[in-house]
Structures are given as C-alpha cells and as structure tokens.
N, C-alpha and C positions, 0 to 999 in steps of 0.2 A: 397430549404432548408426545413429541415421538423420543425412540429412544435415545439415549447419548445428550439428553435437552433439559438441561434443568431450570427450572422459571424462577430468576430471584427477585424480577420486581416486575411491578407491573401498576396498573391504573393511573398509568398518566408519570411514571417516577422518572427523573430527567436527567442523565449523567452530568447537566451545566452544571449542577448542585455538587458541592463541595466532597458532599459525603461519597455522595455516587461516582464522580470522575475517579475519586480514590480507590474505589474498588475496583473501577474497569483498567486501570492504570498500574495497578500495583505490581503485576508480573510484569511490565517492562518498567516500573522507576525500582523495583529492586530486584532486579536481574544481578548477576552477577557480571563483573567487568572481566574476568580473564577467559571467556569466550564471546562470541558475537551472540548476539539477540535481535531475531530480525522478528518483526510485526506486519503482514499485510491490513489494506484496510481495501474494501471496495463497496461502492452504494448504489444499489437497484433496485427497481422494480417488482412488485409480487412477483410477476413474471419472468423473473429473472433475465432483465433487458437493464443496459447501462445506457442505453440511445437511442434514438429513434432512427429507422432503414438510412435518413436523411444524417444521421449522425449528431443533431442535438441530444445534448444530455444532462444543461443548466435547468436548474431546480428540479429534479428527479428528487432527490433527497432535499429534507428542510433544515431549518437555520441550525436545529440543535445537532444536527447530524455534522454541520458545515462547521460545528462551535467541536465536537468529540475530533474533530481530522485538527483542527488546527491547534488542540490538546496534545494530540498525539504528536504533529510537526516540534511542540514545543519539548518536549519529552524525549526526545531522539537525535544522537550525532549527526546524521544523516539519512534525508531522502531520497529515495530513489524514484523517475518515473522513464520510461520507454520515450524513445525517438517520436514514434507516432503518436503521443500524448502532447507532446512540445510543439508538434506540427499543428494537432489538430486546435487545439487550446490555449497554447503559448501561455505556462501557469506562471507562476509568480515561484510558488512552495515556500509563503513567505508564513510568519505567525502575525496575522493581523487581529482575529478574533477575541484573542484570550491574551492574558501576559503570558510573556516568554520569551527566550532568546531564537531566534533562528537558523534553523540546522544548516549544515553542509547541502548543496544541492548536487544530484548525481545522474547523471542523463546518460542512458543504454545507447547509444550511439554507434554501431558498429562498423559505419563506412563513413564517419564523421560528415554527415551530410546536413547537422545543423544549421539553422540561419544565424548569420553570424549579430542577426538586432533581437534574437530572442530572448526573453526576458528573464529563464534563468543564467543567461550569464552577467545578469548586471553583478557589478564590481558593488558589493554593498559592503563589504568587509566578510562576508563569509568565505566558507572555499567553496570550489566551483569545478569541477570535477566532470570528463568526457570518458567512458568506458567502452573500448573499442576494441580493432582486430589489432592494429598495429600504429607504435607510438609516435610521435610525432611532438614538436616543438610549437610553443604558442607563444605569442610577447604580450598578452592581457590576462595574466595570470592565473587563466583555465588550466586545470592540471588535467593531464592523459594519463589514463591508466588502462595498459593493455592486456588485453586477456585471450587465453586461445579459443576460437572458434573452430565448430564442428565443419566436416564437410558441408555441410547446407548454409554455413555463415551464422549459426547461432552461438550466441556465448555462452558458457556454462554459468548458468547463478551461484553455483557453490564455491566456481572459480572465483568471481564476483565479488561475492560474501568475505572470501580468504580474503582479498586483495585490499578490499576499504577497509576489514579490521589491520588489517597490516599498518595502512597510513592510518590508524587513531579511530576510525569508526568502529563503536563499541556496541551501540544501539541504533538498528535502522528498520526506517519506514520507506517500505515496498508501496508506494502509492499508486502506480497505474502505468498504463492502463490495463483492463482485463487479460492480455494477453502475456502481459509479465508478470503479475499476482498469479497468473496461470502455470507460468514455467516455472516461478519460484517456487511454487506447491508440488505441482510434479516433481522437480528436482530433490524436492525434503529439507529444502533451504529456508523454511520458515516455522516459526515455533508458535506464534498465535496469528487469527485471524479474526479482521472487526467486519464483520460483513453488516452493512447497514439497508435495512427493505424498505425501501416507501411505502404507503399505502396507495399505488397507482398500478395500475394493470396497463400498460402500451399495446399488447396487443403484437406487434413484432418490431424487427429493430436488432440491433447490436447484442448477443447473450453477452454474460456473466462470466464466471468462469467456465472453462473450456479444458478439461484435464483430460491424461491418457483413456485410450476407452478400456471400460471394462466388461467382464462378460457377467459375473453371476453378482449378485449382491452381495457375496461372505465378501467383496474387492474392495467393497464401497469404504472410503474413509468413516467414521461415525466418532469424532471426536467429543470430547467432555466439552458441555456448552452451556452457557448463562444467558439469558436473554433478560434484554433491558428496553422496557419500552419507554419510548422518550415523549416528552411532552407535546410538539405537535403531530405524531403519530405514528412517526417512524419506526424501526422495531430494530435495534443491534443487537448481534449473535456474535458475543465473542466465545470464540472454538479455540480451545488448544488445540494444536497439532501434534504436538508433542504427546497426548493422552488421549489415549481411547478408551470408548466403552463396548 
C-alpha cells in the first residue's frame, strides 16, 4: 500500500450499503454550512483514461460506482460540470439511482455557447444556472452568473466557488469533466476527491486528471486516503485534499 493510503475495506464491501455510504459521505453531509464545501468525483480506468481516443466513456465504471455519483448528486446544493461535458454527453445531473432531492445544475460556460434543447436546462423546478464571462439576460429562468476570466478566457474556480456560495450554494459536486476536476485541484478549490478506478486497462484514450507539472516528487500532492472496494469491482479512493501525509 502506498503512502498517504489507508485501506479501510475491502473484499468485495459496497458503499450501496447503508453503513458504508455513511462513511464515505460523512465529511460532506456534516460539513459545516458557513463556508463552501466542494467534493470532486471522477471515474477511470487502471490506466488512468476516462475514454477512449474515439471519446466513449459509458460503462468505464460499474453500477455501484453510477449508484456512489448519484449519492453524492443527492447530497449536495449544487453540481457543477464543464461546457465540453454538456456537448459531448448531454447529462441529465439528475438523482435517479438512489432517493434524494436534486441539486442545482451549473454549467461552466464561458462564451455561452450552450444548445439551447440541452438537457440540463430542462425547467424541472430546480435552478439552472450558466457561469460565464459576461452576464446577460434569459426569459427561461436560466440564471447567469459572471465571473472574470483570465487573459486566455479561463474562469477562476475559486471565483466560481465564491459566486454559487454567495447565491445559497453551500455544498458542491465538481463532476466533470476531467479537465474541470483538474482546474478545480490546481486552483485549491476542492477539499475531497472520489476518484473511482475500474478494473479495465484501455490501453490509450482521453487521461484523468491533468494538473500543473511538476519537477521533483517532494511537489507531488499525497493526500490522507481510504479506499473502498465496491462490489462489482471497482475501487474508490476518497482523498482529502485538505490533509496530507
């Protein structure tokens, strides 16, 4: 086991189980409300690939893995996923697996290039939410929230963060894709991560995460981490980011 890695279950123990969701959950259901608390989740590959060259990425991870994301959706004010997730996927980010209410949806959007039949703005009664360069007026009750972007057109995620907890977002799930789970880590804007591995090797394909490079090892993040193996054989590694070893 490597370092910073602590193994608290294993042979098959399955966070669907009452006892076990409870514990991978319990730092974000009692988190405290007077600052934000955001949670990444992303699921791949041993190989650390989310897709194949070709861009499919449906069933990479399995049911239990698909049953912990839609725990985590029900568990949180707000999800967030990237422009290029909406395009390639057109998700839902709805809570269909498990009971639960469903969150806020919030789509990184910087040059509001959205389709306007994309499926998170369906009008379901939740808010719906476009986070961009600059604001702009909707009459289907999509709310705009502007945030500065860098010379290169990126938005800051810490700006981000500030901004949804400002409108009511107290707990948020950073869902994708890899390359916003990415900026949100770089940035320092995330405080746990559910990184969930298939037991599938792809071979090549779309990586994982993607953070700033580093040169020597003493750089390397090495977070306090629990691994939970789930029953049909996926492996989650929830890391604080907040705690190193």
């Amino acid at each position: 086991m490597s370092h910073g890695v602590n193994s608290t279950t294993s042979g098959g123990s399955d966070p669907s189980t009452p006892a076990e969701a409870g514990s991978l959950l319990a730092a974000l259901v009692n988190a405290p409300r007077d600052l934000p608390y955001v949670i990444a989740q992303l699921g791949q590959s041993l190989d650390g690939r989310i897709a194949t060259p070709s861009g499919a990425s449906r069933w990479i991870n399995g049911a239990s893995a698909l049953d912990h994301l839609h725990r985590l959706r029900a568990n949180v004010d707000a999800v967030i996923v990237g422009i290029g997730t909406v395009a390639a996927d057109d998700p839902l980010l709805t809570v269909r697996r498990v009971a639960g209410k469903n969150p806020a949806r919030v789509v990184i959007d910087p040059n509001q290039r959205m389709a306007a039949t994309a499926r998170v703005l369906n009008d379901d009664g939740v808010r719906r939410v476009i986070v961009c360069k600059q604001s702009a007026s909707r009459s289907d009750g999509v709310e705009i929230f502007a945030v500065p972007a860098t010379a290169a057109g990126v938005l800051n995620p810490n700006a981000i963060i500030a901004t949804l907890f400002k409108a009511g977002f107290k707990k948020i799930l950073i869902e994708g894709g890899a390359l916003t789970v990415s900026s949100f880590i770089d940035a320092g804007a995330v405080d746990r991560l559910h990184l969930l591995v298939a037991p599938v090797i792809l071979g090549s394909g779309i990586p994982g995460l993607s953070l700033n490079a580093i040169v020597t090892l003493d750089e390397a993040r090495r977070p306090q981490t629990s691994v939970h193996v789930l029953d049909d054989g996926d492996v989650l590694f929830d890391c604080d980011l907040k705690q190193s070893l």
